[in-house]
C-alpha positions as CSV (number, residue, x, y, z in Angstrom):
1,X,-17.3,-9.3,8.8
2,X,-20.5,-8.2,6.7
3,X,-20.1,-4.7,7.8
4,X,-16.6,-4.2,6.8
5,X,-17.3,-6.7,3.5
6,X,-20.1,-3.9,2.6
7,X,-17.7,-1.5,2.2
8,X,-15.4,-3.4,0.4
9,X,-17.9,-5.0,-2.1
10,X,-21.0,-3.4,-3.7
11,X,-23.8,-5.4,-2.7
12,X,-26.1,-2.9,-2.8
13,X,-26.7,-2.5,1.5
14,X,-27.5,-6.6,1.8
15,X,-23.9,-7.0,3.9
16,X,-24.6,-4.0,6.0
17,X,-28.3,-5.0,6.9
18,X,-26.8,-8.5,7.8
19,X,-24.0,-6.6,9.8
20,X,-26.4,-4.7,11.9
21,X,-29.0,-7.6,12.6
22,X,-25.9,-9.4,14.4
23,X,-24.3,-6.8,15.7
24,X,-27.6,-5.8,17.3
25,X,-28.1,-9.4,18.7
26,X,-24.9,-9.2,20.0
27,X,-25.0,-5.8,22.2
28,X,-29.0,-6.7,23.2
29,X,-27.9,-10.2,24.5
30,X,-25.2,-8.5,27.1
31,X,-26.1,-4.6,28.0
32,X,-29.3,-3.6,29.7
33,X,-31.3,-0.9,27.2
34,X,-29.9,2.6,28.1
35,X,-26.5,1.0,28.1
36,X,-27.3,-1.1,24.3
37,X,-27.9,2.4,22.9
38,X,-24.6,4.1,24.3
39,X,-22.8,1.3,22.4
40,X,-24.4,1.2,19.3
41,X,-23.9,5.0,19.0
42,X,-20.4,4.5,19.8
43,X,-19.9,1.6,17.3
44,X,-21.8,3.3,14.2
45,X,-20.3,6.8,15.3
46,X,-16.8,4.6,14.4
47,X,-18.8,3.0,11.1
48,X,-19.3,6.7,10.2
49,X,-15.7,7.6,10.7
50,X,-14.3,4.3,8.2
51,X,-16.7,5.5,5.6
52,X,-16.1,9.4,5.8
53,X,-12.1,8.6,5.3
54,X,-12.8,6.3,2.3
55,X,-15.1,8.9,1.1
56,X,-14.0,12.1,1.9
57,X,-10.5,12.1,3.8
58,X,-8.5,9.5,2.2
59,X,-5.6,9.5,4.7
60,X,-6.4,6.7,6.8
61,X,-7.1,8.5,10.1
62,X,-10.1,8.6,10.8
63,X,-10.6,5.0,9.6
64,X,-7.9,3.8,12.3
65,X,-10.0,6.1,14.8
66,X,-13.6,4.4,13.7
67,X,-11.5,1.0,13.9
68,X,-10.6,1.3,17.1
69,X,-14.1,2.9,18.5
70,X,-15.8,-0.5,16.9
71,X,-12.9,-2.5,18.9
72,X,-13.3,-0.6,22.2
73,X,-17.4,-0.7,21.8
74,X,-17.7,-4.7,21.1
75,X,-14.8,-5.1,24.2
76,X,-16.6,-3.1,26.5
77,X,-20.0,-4.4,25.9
78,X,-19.4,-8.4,26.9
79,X,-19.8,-9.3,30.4
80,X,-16.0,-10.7,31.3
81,X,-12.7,-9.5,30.2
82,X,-12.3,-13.0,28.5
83,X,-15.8,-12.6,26.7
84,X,-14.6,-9.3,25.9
85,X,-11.3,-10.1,24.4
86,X,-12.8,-13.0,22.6
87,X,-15.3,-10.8,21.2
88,X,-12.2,-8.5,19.8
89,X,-10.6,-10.8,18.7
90,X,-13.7,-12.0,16.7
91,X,-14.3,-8.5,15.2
92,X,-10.6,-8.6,13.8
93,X,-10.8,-11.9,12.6
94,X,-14.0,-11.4,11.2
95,X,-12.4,-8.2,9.4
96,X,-10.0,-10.1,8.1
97,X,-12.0,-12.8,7.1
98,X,-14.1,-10.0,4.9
99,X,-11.1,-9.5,2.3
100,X,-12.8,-12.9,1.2
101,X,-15.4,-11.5,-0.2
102,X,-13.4,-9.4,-2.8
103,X,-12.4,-12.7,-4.3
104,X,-16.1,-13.3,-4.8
105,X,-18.2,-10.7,-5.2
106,X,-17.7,-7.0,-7.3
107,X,-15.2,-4.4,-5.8
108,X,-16.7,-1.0,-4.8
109,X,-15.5,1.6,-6.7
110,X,-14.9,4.0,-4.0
111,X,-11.8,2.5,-3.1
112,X,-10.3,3.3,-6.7
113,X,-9.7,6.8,-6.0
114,X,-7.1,6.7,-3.4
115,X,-5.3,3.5,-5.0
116,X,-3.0,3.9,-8.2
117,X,-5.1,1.0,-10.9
118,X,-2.7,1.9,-13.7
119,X,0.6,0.2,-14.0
120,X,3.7,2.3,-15.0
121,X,4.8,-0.5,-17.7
122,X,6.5,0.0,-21.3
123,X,3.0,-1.6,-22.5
124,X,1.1,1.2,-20.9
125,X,3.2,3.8,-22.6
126,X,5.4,4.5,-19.3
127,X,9.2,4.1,-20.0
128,X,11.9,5.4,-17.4
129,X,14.7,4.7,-19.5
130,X,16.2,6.8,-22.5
131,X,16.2,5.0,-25.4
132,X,19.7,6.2,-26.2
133,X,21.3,4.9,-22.7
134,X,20.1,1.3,-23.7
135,X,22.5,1.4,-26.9
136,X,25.5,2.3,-24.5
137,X,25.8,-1.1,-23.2
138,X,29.2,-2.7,-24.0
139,X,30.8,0.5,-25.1
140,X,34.0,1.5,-24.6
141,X,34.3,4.9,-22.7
142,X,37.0,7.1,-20.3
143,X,36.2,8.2,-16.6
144,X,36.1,11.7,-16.7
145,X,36.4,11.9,-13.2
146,X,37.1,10.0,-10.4
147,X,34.3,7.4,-9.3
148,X,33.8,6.6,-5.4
149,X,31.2,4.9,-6.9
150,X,29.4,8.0,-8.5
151,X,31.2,9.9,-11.2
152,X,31.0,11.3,-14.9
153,X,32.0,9.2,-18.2
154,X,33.1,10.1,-21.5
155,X,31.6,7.8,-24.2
156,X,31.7,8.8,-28.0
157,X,32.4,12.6,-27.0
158,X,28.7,12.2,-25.0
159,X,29.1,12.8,-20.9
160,X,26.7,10.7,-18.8
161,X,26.9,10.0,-15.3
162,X,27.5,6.6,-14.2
163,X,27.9,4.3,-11.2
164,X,30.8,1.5,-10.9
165,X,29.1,-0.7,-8.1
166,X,31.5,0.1,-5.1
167,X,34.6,0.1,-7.2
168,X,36.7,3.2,-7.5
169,X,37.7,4.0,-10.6
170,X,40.5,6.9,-11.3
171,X,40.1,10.0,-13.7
172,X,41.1,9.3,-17.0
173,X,41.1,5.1,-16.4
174,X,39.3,3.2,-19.6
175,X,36.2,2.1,-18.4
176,X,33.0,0.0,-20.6
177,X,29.6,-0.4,-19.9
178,X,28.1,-3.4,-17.9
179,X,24.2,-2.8,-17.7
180,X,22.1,0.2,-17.9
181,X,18.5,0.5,-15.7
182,X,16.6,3.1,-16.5
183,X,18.7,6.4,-16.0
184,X,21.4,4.8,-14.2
185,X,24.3,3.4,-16.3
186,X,26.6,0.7,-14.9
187,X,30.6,0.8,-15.6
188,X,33.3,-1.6,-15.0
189,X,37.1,-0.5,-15.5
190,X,38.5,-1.9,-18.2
191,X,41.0,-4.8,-17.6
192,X,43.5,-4.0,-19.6
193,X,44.8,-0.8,-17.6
């Protein structure tokens, strides 16, 4: 939990010492010495690997591979496979249980460069839609050709291309404008025909 919460949170090498003293306890309690040093190489060889893809890789690879390692080492280092899949299912618990401390404490900044902060809102200065296709709601128009559901629209002597929500509509048919979402413009037939 402090292990994976130091490199979630900045605080500055505290969680990691923390991480290490238990983790330490935890292989010197059940492996004999040449056997305690195997394991700890094997589980910071797959600490190394989490923190080279969130520093260097960014694709999530070698995290799952450092994951695992960890996993495989604490399994592999208890006594009994019941000991042994208590103590995994500690470590992912315990992993889980770290997310906590983003609630609490200040968010590393590493983790900003592979995550999109910015939202693509109108208030951010993002707009999908054309500003002209929102005043085409409720207009009257003609189906230039047929729609099965996609098709081209005549409205005001301006083509567009629309969609009429699963209903075919015939070349030439009267048609209006329902809704419009961004670049995609809504039509209904007109009732009349």
């Amino acid at each position: 939990m402090f292990l994976i919460g130091e490199l979630l949170v900045n605080m500055r090498g505290f969680f990691g010492l923390i991480g290490f003293g238990f983790i330490t306890v935890y292989f010197s309690s059940y492996l004999s010495t040449d056997m305690f040093i195997i394991m700890m190489l094997v589980y910071f060889l797959g600490i190394a690997l989490i923190v080279i893809d969130g520093k260097i890789v960014n694709d999530g690879t070698l995290a799952m591979i450092g994951g695992a390692t960890t996993i495989i080492a604490v399994g592999l280092s208890a006594p009994t496979w019941v000991s042994g899949l208590y103590s995994v299912i500690g470590v992912i618990l315990g992993g889980a249980a770290s997310l906590l401390f983003l609630k609490v404490f200040k968010r590393r900044e590493m983790w900003t460069k592979i995550t999109l902060v910015d939202q693509l809102s109108s208030e951010m200065g993002y707009n999908s839609m054309k500003e002209t296709y929102q005043s085409l709601v409720g207009e009257e128009g003609e189906a230039l050709t047929d729609m099965r559901p996609v098709g081209t629209i005549v409205i005001a002597g301006e083509e567009y291309s629309a969609v009429s929500n699963g209903q075919w509509i015939s070349k030439g048919d009267q048609i209006h404008v329902v809704s419009v979402d961004g670049t995609k413009i809504l039509v209904k037939k007109t009732q009349d025909n």
